[in-house]
ROSE-4610 file (N, C-alpha, C; in Angstrom, 1 decimal, always signed):
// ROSE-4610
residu = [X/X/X/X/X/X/X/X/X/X/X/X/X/X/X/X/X/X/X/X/X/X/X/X/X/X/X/X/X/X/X/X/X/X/X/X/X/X/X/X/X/X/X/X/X/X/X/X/X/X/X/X/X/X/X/X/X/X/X/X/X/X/X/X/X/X/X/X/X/X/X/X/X/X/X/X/X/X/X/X/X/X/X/X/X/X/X/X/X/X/X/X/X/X/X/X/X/X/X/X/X/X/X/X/X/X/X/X/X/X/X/X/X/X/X/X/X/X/X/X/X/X/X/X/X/X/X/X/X/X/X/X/X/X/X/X/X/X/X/X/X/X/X/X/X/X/X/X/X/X/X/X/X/X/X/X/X/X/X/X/X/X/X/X/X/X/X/X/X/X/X/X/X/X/X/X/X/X/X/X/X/X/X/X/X/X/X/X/X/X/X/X/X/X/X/X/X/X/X/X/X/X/X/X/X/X/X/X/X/X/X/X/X/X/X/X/X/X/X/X/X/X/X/X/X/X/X/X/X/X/X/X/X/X/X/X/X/X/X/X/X/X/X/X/X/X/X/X/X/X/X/X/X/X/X/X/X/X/X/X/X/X/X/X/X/X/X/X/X/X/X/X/X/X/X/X/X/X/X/X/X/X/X/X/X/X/X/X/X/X/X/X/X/X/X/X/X/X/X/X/X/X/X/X/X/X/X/X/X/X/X/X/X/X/X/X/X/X/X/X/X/X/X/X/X/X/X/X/X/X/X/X/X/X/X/X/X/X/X/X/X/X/X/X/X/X/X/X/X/X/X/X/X/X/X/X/X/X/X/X/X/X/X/X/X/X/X/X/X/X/X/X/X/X/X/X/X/X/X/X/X/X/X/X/X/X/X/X/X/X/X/X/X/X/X/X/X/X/X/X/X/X/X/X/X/X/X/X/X/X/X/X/X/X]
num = [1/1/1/2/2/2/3/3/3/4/4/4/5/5/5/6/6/6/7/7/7/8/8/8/9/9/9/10/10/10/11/11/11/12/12/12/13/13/13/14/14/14/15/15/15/16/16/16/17/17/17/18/18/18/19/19/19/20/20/20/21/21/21/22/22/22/23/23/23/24/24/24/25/25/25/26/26/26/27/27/27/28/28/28/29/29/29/30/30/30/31/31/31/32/32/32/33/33/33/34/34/34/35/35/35/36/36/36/37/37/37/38/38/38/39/39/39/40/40/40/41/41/41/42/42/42/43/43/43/44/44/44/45/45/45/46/46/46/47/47/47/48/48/48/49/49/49/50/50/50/51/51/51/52/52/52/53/53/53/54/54/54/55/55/55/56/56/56/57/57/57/58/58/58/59/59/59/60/60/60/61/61/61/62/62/62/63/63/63/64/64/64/65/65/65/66/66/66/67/67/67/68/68/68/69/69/69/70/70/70/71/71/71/72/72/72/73/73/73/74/74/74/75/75/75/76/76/76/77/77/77/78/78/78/79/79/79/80/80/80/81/81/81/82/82/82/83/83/83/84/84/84/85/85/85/86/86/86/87/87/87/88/88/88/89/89/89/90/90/90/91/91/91/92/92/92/93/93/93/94/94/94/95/95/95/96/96/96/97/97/97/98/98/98/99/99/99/100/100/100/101/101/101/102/102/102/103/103/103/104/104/104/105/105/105/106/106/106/107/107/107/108/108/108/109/109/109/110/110/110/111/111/111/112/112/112/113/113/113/114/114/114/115/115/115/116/116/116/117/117/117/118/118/118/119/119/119/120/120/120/121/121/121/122/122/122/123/123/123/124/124/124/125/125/125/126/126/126/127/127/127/128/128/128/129/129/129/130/130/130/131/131/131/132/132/132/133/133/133/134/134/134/135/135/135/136/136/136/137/137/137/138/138/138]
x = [+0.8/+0.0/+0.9/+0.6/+1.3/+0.7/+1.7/+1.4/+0.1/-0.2/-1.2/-2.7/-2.7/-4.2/-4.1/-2.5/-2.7/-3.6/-3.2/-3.9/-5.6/-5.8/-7.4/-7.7/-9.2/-9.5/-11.2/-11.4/-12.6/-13.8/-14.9/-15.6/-17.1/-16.3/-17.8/-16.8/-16.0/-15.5/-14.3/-13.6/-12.3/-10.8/-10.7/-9.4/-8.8/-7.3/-6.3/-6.5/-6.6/-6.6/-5.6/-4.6/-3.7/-3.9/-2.7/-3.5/-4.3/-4.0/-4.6/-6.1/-6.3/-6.7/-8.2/-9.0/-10.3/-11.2/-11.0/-11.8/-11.2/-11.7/-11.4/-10.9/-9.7/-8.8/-9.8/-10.3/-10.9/-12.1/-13.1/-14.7/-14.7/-14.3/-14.5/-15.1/-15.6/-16.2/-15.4/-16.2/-15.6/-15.3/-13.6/-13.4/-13.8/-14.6/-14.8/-13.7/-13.8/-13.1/-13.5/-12.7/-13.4/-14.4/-14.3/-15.7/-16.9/-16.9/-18.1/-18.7/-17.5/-17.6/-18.9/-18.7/-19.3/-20.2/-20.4/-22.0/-22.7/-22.4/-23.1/-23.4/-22.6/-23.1/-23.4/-24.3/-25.1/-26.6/-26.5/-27.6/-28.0/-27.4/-27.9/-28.3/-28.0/-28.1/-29.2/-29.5/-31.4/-32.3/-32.1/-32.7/-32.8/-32.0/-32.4/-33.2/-33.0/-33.9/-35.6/-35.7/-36.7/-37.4/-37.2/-37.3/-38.1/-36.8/-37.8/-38.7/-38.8/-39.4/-41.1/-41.0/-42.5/-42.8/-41.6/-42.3/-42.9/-42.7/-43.3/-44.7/-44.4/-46.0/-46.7/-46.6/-47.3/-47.9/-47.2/-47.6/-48.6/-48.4/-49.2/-50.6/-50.5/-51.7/-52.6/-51.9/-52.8/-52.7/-51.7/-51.1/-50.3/-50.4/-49.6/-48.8/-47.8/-46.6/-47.2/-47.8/-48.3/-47.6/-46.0/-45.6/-44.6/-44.4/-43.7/-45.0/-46.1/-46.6/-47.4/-47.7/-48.8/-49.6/-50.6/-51.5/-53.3/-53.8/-55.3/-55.5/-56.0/-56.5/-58.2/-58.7/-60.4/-60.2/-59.1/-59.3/-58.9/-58.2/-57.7/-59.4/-59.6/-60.9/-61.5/-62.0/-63.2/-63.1/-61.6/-61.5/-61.3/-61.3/-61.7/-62.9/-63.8/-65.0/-65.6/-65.3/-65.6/-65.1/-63.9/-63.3/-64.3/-64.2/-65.3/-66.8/-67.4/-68.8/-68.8/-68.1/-67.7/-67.9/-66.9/-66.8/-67.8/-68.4/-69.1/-70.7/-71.1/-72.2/-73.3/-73.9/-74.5/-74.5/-73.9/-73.9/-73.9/-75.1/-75.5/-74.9/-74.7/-73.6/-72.5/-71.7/-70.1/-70.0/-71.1/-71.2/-71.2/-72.4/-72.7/-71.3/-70.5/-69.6/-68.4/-68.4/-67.1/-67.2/-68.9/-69.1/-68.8/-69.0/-69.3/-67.5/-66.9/-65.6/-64.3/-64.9/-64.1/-64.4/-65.6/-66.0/-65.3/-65.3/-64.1/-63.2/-62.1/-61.2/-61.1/-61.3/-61.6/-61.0/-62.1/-62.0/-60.9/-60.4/-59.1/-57.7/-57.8/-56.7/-56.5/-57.8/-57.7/-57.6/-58.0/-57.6/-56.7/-56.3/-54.7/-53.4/-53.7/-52.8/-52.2/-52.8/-52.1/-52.3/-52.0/-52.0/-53.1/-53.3/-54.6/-55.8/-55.7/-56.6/-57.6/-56.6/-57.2/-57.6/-57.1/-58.0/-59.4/-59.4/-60.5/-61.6/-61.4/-62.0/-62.3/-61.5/-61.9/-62.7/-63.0/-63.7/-65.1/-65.3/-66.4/-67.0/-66.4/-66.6/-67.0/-65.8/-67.0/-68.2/-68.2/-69.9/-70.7/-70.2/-71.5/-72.2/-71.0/-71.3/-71.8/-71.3/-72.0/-73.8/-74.5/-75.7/-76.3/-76.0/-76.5/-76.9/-76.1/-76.0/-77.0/-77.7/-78.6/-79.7/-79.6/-80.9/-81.1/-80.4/-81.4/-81.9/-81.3/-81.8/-83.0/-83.6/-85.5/-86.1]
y = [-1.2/+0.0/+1.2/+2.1/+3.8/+4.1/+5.0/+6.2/+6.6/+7.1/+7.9/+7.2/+5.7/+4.7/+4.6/+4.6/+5.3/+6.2/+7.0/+8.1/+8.4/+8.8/+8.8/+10.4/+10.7/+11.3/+11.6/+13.1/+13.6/+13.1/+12.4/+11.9/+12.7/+14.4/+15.3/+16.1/+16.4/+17.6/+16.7/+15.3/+14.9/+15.1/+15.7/+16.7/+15.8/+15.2/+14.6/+15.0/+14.1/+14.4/+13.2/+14.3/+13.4/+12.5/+11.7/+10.6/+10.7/+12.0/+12.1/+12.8/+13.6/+14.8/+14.4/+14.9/+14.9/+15.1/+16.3/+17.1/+17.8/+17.4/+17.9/+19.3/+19.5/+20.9/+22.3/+21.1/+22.6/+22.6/+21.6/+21.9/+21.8/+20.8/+20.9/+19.7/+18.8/+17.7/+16.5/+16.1/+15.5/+13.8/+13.5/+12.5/+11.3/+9.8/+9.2/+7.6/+7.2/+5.8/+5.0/+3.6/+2.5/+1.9/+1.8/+1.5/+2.3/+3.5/+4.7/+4.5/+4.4/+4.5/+4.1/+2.7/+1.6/+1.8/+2.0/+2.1/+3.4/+4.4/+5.1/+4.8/+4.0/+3.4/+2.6/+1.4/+0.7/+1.4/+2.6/+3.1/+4.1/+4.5/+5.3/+4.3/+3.1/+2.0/+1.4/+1.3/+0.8/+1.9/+3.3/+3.7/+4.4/+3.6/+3.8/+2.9/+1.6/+0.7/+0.4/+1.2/+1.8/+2.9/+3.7/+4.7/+4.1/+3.2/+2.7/+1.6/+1.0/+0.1/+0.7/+1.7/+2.8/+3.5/+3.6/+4.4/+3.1/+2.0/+0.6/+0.2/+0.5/+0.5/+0.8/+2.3/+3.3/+3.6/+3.0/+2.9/+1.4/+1.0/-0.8/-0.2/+0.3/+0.7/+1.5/+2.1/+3.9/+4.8/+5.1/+6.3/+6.9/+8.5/+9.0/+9.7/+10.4/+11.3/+12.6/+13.1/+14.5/+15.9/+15.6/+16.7/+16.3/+15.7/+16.0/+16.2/+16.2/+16.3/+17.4/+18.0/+19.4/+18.8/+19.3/+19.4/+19.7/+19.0/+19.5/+20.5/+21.2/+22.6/+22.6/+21.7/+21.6/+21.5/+20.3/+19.9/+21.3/+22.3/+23.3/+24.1/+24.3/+25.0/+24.7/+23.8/+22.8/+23.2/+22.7/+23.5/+24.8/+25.6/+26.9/+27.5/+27.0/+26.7/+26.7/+25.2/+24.7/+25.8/+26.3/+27.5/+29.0/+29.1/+30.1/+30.3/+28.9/+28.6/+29.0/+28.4/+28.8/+30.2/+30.9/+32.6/+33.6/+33.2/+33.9/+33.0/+32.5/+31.6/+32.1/+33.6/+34.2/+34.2/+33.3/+33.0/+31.5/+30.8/+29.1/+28.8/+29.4/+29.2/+28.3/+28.7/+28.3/+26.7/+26.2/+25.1/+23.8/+24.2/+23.7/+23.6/+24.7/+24.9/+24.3/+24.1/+23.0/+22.1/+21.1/+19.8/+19.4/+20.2/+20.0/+20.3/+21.4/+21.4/+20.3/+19.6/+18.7/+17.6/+17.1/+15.9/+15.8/+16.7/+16.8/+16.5/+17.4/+16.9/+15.8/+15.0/+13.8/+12.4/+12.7/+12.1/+12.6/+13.4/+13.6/+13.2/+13.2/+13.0/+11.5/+10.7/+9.2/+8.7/+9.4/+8.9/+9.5/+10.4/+11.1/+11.0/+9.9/+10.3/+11.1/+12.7/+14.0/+13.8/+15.0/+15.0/+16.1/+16.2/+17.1/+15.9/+14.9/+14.2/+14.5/+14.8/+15.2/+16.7/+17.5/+18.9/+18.4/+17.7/+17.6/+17.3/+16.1/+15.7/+16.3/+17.1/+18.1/+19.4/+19.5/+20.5/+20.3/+18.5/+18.0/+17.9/+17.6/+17.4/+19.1/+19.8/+21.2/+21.8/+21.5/+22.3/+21.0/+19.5/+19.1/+19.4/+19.7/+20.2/+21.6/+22.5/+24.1/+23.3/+22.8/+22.0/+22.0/+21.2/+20.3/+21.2/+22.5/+23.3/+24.3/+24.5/+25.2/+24.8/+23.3/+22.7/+22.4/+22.5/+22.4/+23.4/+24.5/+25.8/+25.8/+25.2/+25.9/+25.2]
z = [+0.0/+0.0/+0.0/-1.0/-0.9/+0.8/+0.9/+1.9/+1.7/+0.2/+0.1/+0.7/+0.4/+1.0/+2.3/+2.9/+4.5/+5.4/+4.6/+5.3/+5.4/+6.3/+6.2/+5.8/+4.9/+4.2/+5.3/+5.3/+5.7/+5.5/+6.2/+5.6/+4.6/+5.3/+4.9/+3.5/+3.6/+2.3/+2.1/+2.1/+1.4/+1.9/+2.9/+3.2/+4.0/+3.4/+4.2/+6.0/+6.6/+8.0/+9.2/+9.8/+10.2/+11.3/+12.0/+12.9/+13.8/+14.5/+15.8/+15.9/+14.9/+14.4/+15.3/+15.9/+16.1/+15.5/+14.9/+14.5/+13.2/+11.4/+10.3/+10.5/+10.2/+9.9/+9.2/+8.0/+6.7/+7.2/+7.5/+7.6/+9.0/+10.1/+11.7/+12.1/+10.7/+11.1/+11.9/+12.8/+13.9/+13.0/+13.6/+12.6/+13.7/+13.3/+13.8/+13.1/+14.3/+14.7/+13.5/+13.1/+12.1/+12.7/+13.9/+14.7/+14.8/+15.1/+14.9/+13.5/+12.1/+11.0/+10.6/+10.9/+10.7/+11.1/+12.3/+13.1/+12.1/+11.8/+11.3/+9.8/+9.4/+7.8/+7.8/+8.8/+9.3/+9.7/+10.1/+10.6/+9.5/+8.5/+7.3/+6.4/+6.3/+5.8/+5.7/+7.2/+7.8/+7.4/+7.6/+7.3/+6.3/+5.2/+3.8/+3.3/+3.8/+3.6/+3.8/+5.4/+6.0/+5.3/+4.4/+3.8/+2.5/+2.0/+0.5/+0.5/+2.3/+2.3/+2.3/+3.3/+3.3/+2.2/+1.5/+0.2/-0.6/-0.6/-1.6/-1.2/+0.2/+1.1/+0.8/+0.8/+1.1/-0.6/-1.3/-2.8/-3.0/-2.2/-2.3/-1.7/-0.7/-0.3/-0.8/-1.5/-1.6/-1.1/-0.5/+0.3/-0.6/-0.2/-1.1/-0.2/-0.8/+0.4/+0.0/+0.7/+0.7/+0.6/+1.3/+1.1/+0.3/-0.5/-2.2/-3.0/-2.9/-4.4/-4.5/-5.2/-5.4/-5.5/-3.9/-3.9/-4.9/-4.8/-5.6/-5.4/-6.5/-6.7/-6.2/-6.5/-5.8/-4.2/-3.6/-2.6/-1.9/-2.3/-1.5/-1.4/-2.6/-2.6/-1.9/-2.1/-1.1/+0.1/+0.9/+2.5/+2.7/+1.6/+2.1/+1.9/+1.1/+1.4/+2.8/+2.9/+4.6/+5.3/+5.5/+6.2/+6.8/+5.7/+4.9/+5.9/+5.8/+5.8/+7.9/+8.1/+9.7/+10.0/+9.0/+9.6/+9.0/+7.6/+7.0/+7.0/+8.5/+8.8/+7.7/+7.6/+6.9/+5.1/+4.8/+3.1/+3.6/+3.1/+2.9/+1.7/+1.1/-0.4/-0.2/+0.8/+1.1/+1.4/+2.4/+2.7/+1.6/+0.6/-0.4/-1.7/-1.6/-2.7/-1.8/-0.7/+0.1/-0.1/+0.1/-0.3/-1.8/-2.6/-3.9/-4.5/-3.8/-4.4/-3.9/-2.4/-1.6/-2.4/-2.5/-3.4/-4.8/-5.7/-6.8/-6.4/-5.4/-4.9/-4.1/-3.3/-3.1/-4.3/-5.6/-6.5/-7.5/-7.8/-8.5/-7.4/-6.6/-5.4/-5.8/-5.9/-5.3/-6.8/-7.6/-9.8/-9.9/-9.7/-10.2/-9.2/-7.8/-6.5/-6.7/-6.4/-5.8/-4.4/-4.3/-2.5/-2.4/-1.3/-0.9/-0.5/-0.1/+0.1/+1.8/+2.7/+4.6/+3.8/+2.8/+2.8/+2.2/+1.2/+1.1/+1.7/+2.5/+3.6/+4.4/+5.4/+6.0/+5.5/+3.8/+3.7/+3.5/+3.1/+3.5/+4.7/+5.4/+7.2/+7.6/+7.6/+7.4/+7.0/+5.8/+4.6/+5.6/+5.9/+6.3/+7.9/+8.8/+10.0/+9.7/+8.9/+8.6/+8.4/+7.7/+7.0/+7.7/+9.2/+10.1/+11.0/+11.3/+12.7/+11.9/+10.3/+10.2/+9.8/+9.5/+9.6/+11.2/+11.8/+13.3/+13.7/+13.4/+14.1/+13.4/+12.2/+11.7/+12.7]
């Protein structure tokens, strides 16, 4: 073996780092043991695995990951709709256009897996609780 396969190399930016060295010269990163090494590329390892194993899941089942995908443009509507129908009690409009725009959304969410699927839902569960709290009051 050269000198040069001797020497150990930074494991965050590359930079020659001598024997005793703790802590990387150029960046600060703390150098770790062949034993630490290991443990930690064991444990990025699992939970790489763990990672693609949920995303295969979560695809088997019908889940989608919500915060990578853009969201539905109805489903957004929809819960602000519902939103709406709470603060502006006095327009019976809002209720009806949350059911009706969450229901779209609902259905493009679950044919196109976007994400927006809990807004729509919840803008249903709103227009229908806004419905309910004014059909009781006649």
């Amino acid at each position: 073996m050269t000198e040069e396969n001797k020497q150990k190399h930074c494991t965050q930016c590359g930079s020659l780092i001598s024997e005793g060295d703790k802590f990387c010269g150029d960046c600060g990163a703390k150098i770790l043991n062949e034993e630490q090494t290991e443990k930690v590329e064991d444990v990025n390892s699992t939970i790489k695995e763990v990672d693609d194993e949920m995303s295969t899941n979560s695809n088997k089942i019908g889940c989608f990951n919500e915060t990578k995908q853009k969201k539905d443009g109805f489903a957004k509507i929809g819960l602000a709709f519902g939103i709406l129908s709470i603060f502006l009690w006095e327009f019976s409009i809002f209720p009806i256009l949350a059911i009706v725009f969450s229901g779209l959304g609902i259905s493009r969410t679950i044919k196109k897996q976007n994400a927006g699927l809990s807004m729509a839902i919840w803008g249903i569960i709103l227009g229908i609780l806004y419905l309910a709290v004014r059909i009781s009051e006649l």
